[in-house]
TITI-108331 format. One record per residue (C-alpha): residue in three letters; x, y, z; chain. Coordinates in nm, 4 decimals. Each point is the difference from the previous one (the first is absolute). Layout:
{'ALA',{X,Y,Z},'A'}
...
This chain:
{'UNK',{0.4689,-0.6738,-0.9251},'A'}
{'UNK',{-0.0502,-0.0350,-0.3991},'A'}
{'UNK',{-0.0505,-0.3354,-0.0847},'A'}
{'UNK',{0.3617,-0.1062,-0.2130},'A'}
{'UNK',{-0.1910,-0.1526,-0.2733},'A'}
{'UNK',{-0.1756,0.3561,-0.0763},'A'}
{'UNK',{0.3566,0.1680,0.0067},'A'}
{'UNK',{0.1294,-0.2470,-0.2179},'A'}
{'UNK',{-0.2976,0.0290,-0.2732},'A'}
{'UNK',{-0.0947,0.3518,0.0098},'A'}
{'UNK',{0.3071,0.2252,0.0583},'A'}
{'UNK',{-0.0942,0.2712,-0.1756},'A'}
{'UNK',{-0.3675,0.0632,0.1685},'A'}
{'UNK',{0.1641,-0.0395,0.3617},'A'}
{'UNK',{0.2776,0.2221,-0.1340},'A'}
{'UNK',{-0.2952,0.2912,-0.0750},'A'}
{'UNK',{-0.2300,-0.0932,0.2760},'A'}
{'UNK',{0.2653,0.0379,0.2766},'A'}
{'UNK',{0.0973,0.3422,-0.1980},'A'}
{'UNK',{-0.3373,0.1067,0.1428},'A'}
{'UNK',{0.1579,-0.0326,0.3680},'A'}
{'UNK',{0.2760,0.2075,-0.1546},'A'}
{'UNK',{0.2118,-0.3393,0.0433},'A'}
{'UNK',{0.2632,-0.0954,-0.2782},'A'}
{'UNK',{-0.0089,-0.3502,-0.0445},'A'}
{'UNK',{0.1634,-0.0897,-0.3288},'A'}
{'UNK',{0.3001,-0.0950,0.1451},'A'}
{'UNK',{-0.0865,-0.1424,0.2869},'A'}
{'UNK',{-0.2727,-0.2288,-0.1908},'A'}
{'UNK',{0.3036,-0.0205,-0.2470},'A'}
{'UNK',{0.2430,-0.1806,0.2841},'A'}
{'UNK',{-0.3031,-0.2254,0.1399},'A'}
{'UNK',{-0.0564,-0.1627,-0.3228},'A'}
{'UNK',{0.3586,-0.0329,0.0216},'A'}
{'UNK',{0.0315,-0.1456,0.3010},'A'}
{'UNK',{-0.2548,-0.2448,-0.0694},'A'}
{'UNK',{0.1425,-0.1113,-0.3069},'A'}
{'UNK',{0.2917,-0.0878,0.1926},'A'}
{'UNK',{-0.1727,-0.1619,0.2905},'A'}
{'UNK',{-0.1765,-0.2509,-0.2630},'A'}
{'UNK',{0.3296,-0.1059,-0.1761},'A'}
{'UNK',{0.1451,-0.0535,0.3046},'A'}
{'UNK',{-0.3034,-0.2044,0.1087},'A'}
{'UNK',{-0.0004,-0.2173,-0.2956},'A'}
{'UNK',{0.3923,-0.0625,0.0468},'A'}
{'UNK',{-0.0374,-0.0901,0.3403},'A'}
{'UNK',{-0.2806,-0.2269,-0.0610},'A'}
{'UNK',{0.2286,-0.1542,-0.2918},'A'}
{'UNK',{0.2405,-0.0696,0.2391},'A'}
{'UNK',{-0.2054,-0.1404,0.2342},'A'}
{'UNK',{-0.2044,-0.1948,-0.2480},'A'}
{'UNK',{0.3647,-0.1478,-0.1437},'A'}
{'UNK',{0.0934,-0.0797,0.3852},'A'}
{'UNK',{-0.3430,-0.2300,0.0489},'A'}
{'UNK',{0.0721,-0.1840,-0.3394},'A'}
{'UNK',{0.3640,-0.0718,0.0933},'A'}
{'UNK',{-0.0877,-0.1252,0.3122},'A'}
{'UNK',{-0.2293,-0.2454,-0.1094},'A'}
{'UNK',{0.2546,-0.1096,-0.2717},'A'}
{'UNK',{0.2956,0.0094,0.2491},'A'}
{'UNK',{-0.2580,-0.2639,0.2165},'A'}
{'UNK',{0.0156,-0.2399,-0.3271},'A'}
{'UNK',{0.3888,0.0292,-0.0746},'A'}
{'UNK',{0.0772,-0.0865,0.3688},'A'}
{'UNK',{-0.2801,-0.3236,0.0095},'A'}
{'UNK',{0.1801,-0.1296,-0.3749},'A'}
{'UNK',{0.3395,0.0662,0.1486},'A'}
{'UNK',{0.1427,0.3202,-0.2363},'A'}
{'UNK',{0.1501,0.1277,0.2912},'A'}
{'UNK',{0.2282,0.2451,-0.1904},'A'}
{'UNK',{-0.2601,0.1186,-0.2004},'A'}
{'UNK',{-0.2447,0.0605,0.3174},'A'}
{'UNK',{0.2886,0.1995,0.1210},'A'}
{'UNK',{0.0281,0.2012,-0.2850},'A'}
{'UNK',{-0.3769,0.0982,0.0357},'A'}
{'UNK',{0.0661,0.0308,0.3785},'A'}
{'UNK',{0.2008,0.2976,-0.0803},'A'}
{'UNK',{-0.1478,0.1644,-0.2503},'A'}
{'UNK',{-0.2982,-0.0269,0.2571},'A'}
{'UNK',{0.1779,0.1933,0.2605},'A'}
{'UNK',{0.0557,0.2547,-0.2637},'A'}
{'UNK',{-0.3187,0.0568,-0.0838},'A'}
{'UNK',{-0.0994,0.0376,0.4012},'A'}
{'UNK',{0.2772,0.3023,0.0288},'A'}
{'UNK',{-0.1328,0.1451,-0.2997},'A'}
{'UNK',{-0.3523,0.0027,0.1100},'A'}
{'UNK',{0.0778,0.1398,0.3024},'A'}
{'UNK',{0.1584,0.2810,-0.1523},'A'}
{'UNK',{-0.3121,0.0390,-0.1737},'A'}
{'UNK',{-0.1958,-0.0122,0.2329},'A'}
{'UNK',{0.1878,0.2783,0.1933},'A'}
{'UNK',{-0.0243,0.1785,-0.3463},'A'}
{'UNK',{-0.3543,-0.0069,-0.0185},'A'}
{'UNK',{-0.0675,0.1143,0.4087},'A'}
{'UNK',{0.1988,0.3010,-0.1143},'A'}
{'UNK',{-0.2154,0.0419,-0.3436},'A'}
{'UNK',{-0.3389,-0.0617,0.1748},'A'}
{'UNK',{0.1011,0.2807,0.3071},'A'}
{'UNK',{0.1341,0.2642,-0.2755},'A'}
{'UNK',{-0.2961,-0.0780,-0.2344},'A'}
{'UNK',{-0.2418,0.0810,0.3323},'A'}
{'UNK',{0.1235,0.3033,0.1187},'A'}
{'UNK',{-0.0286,0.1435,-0.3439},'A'}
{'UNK',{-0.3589,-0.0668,0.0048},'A'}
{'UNK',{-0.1056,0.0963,0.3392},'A'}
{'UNK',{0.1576,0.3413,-0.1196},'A'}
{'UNK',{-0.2851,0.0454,-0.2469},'A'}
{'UNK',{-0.3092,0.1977,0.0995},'A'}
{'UNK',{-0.3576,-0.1457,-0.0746},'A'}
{'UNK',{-0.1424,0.0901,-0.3038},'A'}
{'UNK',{-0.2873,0.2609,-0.0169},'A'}
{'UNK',{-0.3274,-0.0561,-0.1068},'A'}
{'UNK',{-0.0733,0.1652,-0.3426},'A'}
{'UNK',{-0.2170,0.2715,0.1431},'A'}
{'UNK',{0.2731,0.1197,0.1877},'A'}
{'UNK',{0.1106,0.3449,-0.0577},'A'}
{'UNK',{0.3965,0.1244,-0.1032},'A'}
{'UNK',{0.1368,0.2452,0.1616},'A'}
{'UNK',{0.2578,0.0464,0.2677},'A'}
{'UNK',{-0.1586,0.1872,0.3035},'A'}
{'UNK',{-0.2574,0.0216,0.1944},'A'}
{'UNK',{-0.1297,0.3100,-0.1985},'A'}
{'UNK',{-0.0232,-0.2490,-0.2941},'A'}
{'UNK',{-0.2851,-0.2036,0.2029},'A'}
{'UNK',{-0.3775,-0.0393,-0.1355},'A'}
{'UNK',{-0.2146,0.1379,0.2056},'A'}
{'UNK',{-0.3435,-0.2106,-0.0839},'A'}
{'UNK',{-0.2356,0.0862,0.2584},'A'}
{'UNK',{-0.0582,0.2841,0.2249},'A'}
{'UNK',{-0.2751,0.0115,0.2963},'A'}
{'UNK',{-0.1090,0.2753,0.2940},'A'}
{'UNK',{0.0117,0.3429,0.0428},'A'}
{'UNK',{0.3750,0.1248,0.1367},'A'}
{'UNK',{-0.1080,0.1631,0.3799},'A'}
{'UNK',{-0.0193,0.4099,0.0480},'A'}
{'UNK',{0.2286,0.0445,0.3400},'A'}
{'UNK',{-0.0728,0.2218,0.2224},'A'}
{'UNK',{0.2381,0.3128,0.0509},'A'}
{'UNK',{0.3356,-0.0913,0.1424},'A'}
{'UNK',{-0.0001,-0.3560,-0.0518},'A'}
{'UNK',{0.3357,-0.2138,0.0798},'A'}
{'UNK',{0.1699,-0.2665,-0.1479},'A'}
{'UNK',{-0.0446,-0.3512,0.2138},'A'}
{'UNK',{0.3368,-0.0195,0.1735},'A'}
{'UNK',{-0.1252,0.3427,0.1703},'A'}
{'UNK',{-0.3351,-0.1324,0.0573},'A'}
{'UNK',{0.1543,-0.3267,0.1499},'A'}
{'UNK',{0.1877,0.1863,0.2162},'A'}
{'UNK',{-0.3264,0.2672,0.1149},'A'}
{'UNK',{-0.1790,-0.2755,0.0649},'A'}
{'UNK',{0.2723,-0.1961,0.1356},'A'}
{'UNK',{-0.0645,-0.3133,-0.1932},'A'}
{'UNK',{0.2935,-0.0662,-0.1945},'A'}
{'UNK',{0.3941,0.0277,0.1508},'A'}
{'UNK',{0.2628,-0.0022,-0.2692},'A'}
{'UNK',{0.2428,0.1811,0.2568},'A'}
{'UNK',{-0.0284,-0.3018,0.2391},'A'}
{'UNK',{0.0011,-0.2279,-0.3061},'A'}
{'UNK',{0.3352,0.1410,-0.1323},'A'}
{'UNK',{0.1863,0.0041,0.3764},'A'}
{'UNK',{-0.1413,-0.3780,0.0631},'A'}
{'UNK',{0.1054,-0.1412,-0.3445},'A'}
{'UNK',{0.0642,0.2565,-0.2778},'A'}
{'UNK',{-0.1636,0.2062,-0.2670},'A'}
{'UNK',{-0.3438,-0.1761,-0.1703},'A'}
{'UNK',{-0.1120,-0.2166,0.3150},'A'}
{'UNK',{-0.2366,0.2079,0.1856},'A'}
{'UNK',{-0.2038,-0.0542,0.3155},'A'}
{'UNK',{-0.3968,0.0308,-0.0421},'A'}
{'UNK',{-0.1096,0.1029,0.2963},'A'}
{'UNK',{-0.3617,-0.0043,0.2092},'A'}
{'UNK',{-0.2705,0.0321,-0.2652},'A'}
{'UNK',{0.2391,0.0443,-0.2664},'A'}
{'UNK',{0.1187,-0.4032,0.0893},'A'}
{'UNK',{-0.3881,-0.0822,0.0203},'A'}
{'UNK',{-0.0866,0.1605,-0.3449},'A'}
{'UNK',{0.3145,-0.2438,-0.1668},'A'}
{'UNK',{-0.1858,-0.2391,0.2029},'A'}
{'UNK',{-0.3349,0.0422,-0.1181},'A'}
{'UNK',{0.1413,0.0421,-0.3774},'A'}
{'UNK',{0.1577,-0.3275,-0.0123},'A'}
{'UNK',{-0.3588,-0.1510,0.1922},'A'}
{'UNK',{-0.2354,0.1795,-0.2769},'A'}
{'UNK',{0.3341,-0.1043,-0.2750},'A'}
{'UNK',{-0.0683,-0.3754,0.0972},'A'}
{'UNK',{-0.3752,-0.0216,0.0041},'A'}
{'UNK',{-0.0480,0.1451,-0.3376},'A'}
{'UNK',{0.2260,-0.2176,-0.1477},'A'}
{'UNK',{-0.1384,-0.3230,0.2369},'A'}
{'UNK',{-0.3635,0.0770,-0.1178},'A'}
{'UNK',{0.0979,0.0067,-0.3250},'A'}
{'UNK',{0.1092,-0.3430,0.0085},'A'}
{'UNK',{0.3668,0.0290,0.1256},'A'}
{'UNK',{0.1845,-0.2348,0.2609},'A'}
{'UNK',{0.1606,0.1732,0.2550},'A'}
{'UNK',{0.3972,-0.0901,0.0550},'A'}
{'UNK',{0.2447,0.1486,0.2486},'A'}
{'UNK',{0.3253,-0.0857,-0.0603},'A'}
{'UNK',{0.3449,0.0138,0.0752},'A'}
{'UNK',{0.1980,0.3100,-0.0459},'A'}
{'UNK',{0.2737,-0.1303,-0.1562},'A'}
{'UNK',{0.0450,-0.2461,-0.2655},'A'}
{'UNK',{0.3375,-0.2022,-0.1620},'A'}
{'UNK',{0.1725,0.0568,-0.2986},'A'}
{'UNK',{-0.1928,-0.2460,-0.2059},'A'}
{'UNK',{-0.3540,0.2044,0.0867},'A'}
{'UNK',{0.1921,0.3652,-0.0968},'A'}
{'UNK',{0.0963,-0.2041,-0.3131},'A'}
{'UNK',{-0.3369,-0.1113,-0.0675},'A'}
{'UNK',{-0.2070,0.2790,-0.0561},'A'}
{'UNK',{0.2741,0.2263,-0.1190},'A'}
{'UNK',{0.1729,0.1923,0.2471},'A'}
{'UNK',{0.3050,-0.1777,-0.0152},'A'}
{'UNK',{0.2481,0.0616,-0.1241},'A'}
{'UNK',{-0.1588,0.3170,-0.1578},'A'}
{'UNK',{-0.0817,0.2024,0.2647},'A'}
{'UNK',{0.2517,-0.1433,0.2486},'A'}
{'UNK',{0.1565,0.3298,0.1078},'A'}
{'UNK',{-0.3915,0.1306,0.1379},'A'}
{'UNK',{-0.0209,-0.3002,0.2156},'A'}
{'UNK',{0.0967,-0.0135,0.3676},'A'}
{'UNK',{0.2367,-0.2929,0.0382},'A'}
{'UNK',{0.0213,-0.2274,0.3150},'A'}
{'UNK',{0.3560,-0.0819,-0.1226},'A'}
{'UNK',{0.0707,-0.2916,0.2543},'A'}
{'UNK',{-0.2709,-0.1713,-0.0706},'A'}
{'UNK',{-0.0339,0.0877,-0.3371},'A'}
{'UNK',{-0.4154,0.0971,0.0095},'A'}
{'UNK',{-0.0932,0.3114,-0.1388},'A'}
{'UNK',{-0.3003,0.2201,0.1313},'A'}
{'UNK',{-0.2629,0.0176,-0.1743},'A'}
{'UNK',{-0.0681,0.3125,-0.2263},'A'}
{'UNK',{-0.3909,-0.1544,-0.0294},'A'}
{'UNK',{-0.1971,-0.2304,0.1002},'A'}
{'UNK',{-0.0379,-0.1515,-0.3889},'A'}
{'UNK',{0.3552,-0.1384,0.0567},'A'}
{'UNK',{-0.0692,-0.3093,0.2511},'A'}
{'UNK',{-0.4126,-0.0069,-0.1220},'A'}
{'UNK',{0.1078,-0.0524,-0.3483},'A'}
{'UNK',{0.2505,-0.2629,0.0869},'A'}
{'UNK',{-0.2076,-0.2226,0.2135},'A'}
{'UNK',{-0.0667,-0.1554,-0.3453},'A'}
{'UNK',{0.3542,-0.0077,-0.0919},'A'}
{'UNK',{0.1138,-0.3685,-0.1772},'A'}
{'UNK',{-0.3785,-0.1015,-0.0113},'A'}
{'UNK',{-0.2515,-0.1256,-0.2115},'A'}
{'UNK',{-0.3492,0.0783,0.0511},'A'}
{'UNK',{-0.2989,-0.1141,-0.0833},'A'}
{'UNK',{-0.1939,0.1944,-0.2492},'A'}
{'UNK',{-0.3340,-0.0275,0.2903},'A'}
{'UNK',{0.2357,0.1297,0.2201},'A'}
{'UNK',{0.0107,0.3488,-0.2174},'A'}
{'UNK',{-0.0203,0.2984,0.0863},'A'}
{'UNK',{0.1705,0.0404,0.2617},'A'}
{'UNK',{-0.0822,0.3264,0.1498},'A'}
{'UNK',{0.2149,0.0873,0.3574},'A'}
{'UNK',{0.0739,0.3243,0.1865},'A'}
{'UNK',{0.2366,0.0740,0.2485},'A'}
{'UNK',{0.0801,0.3093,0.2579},'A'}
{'UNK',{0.3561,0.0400,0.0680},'A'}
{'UNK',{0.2755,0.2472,0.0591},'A'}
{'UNK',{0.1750,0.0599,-0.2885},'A'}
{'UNK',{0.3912,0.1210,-0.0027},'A'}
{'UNK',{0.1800,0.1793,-0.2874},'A'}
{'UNK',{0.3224,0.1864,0.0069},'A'}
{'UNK',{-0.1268,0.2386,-0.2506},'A'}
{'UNK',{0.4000,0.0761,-0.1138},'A'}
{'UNK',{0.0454,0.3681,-0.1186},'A'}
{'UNK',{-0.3380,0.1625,0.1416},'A'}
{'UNK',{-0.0205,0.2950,0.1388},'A'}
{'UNK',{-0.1073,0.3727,-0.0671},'A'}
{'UNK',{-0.3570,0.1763,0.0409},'A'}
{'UNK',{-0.2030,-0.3546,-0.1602},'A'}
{'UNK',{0.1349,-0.2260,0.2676},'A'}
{'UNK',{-0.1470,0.2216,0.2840},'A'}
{'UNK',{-0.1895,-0.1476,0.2596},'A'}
{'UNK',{-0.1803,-0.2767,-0.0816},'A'}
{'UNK',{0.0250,0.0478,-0.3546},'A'}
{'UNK',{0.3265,-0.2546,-0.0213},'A'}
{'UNK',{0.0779,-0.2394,0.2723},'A'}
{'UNK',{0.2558,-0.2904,0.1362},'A'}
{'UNK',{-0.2609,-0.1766,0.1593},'A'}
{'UNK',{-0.3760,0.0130,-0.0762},'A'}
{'UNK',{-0.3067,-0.2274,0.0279},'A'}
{'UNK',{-0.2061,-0.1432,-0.3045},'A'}
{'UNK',{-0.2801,-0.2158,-0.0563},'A'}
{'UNK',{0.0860,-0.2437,-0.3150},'A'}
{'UNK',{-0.2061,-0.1641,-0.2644},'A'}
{'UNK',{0.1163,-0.2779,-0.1955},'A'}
{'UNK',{-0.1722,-0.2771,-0.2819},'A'}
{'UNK',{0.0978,-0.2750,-0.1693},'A'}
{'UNK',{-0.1699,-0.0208,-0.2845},'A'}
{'UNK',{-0.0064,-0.2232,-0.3113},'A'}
{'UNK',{0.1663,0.2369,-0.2868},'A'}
{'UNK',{-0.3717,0.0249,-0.1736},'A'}
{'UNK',{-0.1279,0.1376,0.2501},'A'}
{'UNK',{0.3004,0.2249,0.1425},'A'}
{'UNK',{-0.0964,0.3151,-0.1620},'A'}
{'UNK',{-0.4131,-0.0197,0.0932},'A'}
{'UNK',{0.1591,-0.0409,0.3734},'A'}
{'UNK',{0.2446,0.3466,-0.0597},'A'}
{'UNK',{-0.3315,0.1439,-0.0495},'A'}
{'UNK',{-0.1809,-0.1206,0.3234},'A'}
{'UNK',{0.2851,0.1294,0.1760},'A'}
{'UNK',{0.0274,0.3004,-0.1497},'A'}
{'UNK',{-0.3968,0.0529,0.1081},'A'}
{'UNK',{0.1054,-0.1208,0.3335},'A'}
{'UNK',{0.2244,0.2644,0.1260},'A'}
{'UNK',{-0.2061,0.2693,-0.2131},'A'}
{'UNK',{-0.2719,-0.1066,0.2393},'A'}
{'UNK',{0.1867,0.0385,0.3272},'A'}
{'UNK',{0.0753,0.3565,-0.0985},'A'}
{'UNK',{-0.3146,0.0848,-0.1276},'A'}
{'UNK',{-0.1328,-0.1246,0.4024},'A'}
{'UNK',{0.3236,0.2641,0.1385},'A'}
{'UNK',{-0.1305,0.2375,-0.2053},'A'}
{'UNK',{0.3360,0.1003,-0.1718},'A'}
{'UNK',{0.0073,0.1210,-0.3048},'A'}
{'UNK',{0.2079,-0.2256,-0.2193},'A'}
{'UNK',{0.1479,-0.0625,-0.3732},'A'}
{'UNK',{0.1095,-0.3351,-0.1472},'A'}
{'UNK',{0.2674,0.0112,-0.1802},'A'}
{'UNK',{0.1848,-0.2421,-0.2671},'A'}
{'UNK',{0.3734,-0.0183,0.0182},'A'}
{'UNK',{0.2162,0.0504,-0.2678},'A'}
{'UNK',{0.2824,-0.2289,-0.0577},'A'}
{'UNK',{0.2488,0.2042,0.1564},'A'}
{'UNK',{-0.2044,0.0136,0.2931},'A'}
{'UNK',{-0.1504,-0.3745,0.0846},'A'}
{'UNK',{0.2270,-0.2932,0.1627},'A'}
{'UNK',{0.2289,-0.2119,-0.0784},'A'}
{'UNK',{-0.2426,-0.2857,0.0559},'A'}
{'UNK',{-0.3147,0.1491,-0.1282},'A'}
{'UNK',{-0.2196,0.0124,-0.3656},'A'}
{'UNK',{-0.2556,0.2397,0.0909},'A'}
{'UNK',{0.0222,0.2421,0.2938},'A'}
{'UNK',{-0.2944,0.2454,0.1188},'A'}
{'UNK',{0.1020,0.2103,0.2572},'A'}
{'UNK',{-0.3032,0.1954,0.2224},'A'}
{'UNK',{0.1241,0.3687,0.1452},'A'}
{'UNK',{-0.1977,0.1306,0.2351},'A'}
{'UNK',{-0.0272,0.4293,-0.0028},'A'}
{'UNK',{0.1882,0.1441,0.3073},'A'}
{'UNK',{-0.1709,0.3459,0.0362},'A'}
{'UNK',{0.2587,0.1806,0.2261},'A'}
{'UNK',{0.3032,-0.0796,-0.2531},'A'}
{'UNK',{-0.2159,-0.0213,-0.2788},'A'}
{'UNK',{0.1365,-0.2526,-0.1546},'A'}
{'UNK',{-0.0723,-0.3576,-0.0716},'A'}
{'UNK',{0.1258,-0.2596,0.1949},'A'}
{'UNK',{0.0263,-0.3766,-0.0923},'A'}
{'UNK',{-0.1810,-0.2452,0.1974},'A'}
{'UNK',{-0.0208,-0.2818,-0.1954},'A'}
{'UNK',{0.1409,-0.2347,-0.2613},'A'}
{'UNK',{-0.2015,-0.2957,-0.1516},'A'}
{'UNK',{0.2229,-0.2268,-0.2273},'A'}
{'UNK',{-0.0355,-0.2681,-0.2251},'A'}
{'UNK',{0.2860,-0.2537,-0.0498},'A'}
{'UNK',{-0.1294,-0.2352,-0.1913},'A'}
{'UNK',{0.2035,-0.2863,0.0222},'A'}
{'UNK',{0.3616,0.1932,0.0600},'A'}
{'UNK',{-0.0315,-0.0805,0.3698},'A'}
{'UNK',{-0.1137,-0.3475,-0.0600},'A'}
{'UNK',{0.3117,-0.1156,-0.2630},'A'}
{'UNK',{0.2432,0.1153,0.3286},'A'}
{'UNK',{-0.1642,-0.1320,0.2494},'A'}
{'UNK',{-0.1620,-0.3363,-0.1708},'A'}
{'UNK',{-0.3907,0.0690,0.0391},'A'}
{'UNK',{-0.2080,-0.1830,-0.2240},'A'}
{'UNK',{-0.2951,-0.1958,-0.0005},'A'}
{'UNK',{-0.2501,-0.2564,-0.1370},'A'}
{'UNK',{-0.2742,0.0989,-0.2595},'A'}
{'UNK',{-0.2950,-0.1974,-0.0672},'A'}
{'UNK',{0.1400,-0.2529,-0.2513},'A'}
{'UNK',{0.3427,-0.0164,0.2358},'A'}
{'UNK',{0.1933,0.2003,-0.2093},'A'}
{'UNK',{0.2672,0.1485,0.2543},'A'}
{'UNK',{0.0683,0.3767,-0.0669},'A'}
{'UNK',{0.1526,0.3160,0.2097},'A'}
{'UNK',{-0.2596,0.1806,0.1320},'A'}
{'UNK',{0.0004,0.4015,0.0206},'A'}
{'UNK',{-0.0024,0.1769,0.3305},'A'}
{'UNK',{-0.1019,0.3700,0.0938},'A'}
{'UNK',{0.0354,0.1980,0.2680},'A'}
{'UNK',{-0.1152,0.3794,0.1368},'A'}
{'UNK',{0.0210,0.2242,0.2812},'A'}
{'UNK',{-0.3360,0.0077,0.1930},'A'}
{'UNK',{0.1075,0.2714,0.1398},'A'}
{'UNK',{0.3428,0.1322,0.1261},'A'}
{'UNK',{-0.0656,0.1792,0.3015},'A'}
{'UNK',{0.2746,0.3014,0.0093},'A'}
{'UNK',{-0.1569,0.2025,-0.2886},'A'}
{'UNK',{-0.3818,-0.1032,0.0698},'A'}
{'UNK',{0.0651,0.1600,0.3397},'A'}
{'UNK',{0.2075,0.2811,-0.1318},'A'}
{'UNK',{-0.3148,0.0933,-0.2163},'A'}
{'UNK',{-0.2409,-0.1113,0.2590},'A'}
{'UNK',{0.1523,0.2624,0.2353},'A'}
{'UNK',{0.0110,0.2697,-0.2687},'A'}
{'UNK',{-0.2998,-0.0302,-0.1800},'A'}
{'UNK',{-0.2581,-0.0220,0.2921},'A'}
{'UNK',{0.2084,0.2558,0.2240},'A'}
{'UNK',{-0.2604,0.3126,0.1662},'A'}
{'UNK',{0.0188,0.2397,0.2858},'A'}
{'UNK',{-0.1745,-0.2349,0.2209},'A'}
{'UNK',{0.2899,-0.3163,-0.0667},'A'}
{'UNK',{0.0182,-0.2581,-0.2406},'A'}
{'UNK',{-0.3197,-0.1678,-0.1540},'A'}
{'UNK',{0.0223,-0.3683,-0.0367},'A'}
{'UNK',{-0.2018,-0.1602,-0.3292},'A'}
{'UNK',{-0.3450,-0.1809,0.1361},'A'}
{'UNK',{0.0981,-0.3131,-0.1228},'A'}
{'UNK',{0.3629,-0.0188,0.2043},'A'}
{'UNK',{-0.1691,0.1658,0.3195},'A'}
{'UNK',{-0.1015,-0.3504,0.0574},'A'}
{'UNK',{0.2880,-0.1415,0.0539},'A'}
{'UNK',{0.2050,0.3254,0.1662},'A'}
{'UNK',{-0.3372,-0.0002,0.2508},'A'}
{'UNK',{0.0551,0.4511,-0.0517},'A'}
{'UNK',{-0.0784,0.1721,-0.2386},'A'}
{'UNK',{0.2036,0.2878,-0.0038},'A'}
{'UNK',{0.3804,0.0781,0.1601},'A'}
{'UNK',{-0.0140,0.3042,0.1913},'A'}
């Protein structure tokens, strides 16, 4: 969430910067000012009516003890008067306050300034490129046909148990997710991560938190009767174990990771890119996410950045990091790089990865600050990446190492799948 006070002294450059996320904000920004306007006159009526209140009681006190009865009266009333009216402003400013809010929460975070324009993903920077794209051999196939050769992988059964996008992984294709989320954790725990597993679903204050609420409400499964919502990552309830907290600035970083399930509706999808594993309901992801102090929020984009690059470079997948345009990054987000990974039977590139930057959006909404050296209280900045998503690692995994003798699992996952090819 913007801070008001930045809204409030520099329209104009929020105005342009959220033009970069193809956002118009003039009137919206416009209205808030508005709004708050309105909230502080009401404010200083109501405490002016309060204020009166205290000073006629203490008056009305005196009147009574020296006997002016009628006069005491006289106050008494006008006393009661002021009570109804502050009431009434008091339900006037509730009403202010909530409409004020929910204009803000609509606006997206602003991007950093080396953040691209553009509207689509063909607008994206690609800044780094690494490893040689794999010569198949003759007739190749595409890995929902190789999940189903090697009988690894059901969609059918996933679709007549539960629907379209929740598949079943089946015999070593269940102990290759398996050992991906095993080698996903230890990279992450040797380079200085704590491991979390946590719940699956979260409230509505943790979707509000880091962002997903109420803007991507409509691509989140919704436990209605109890009002939770499942989670679409595991940065939702990670990030908001430091919701309404202040810590210490020893305490930072904070560096966690997390395996979990993650659910997304995905509205709309479908066609020839959502094939197999390429778009899922229901997928499993390992989860990286700091809290940082803002000076040092952008050095830790970096490390994270180097982080993933490094798990790929150990799958031996060849990879490009790309940063998003405006169009393209999150609501929450300043700086996005996404990873794609080279899938050599579709030949195409598929995303694997985004590592974001929020700066201190995610901390405004959900109260995160903490303690610097010389006490100074301040919102911290939090980040977040995917370290990896399994669906499309595997999809390229399958693809890319695929030979007449089976499937060739990388050296440094045959460790944990305890093969080392699928045949």
């Amino acid at each position: 969430m913007i801070p008001l006070h930045i809204l409030r002294e520099n329209p104009e450059s929020v105005v342009s910067g959220l033009a970069i996320k193809n956002f118009d904000a003039k009137d919206l920004i416009a209205r808030i000012i508005l709004l708050d306007d309105k909230r502080k006159s009401t404010q200083n009526q109501m405490d002016d009516g309060l204020a009166e209140a205290n000073r006629l009681a203490k008056e009305i006190g005196h009147l009574f003890k020296n006997g002016e009865t009628e006069l005491a009266n006289q106050k008494k009333e006008r006393t009661a008067t002021l009570k109804e009216e502050t009431n009434q402003l008091s339900v006037s400013l509730q009403q202010i306050e909530n409409e004020l809010n929910e204009a803000i929460v609509i606006l997206p975070n602003l991007p950093h300034s080396s953040v691209p324009p553009g509207r689509l993903p063909t607008d994206n920077e690609i800044i780094y490129s690494e490893g040689e794209l794999p010569a198949l051999p003759e007739n190749s196939i595409p890995h929902w046909e190789l999940a189903t050769k090697y009988n690894i992988i059901s969609f059918e059964l996933g679709s007549k148990v539960t629907g379209a996008g929740f598949p079943f992984y089946i015999g070593k294709g269940a102990k290759l997710q398996r050992a991906l989320i095993n080698f996903f954790l230890e990279e992450a725990i040797s380079a200085g991560y704590t491991e979390y597993q946590p719940p699956l679903m979260v409230n509505e204050a943790s979707g509000f938190g880091t962002g997903q609420l109420p803007d991507k409400e409509g691509q989140m499964y919704h436990a209605t009767a109890d009002n939770l919502y499942l989670i679409p990552t595991a940065e939702v309830p990670i990030t908001n174990l430091y919701r309404n907290t202040i810590q210490k600035h020893t305490d930072l970083p904070i560096k966690n990771v997390a395996y979990s399930s993650c659910f997304r509706r995905e509205a709309g999808s479908y066609g020839k890119d959502v094939r197999g594993l390429n778009r899922l309901h229901q997928f499993d992801k390992v989860e990286i996410v700091q809290v940082q102090p803002p000076q040092d929020s952008y050095t830790a984009l970096e490390e994270m950045k180097n982080h993933v690059a490094g798990i790929l470079r150990k799958l031996n997948l060849p990879f490009r990091i790309l940063r998003l345009c405006g169009g393209d990054m999150s609501f929450a987000s300043a700086l996005t790089y996404d990873f794609e990974v080279y899938s050599a039977a579709q030949d195409k590139w598929l995303e694997v990865s985004s590592v974001s930057n929020f700066e201190s959006f995610q901390a405004n909404r959900m109260k995160l600050r903490y303690k610097d050296e010389n006490g100074k209280t301040s919102l911290a900045h939090t980040l977040n990446g995917s370290a990896l998503a399994l669906p499309r690692i595997v999809a390229a995994l399958l693809e890319n190492n695929q030979s007449p003798e089976g499937i060739h699992i990388p050296a440094a996952l045959s460790a944990f799948t305890g093969f080392d090819i699928i045949s």
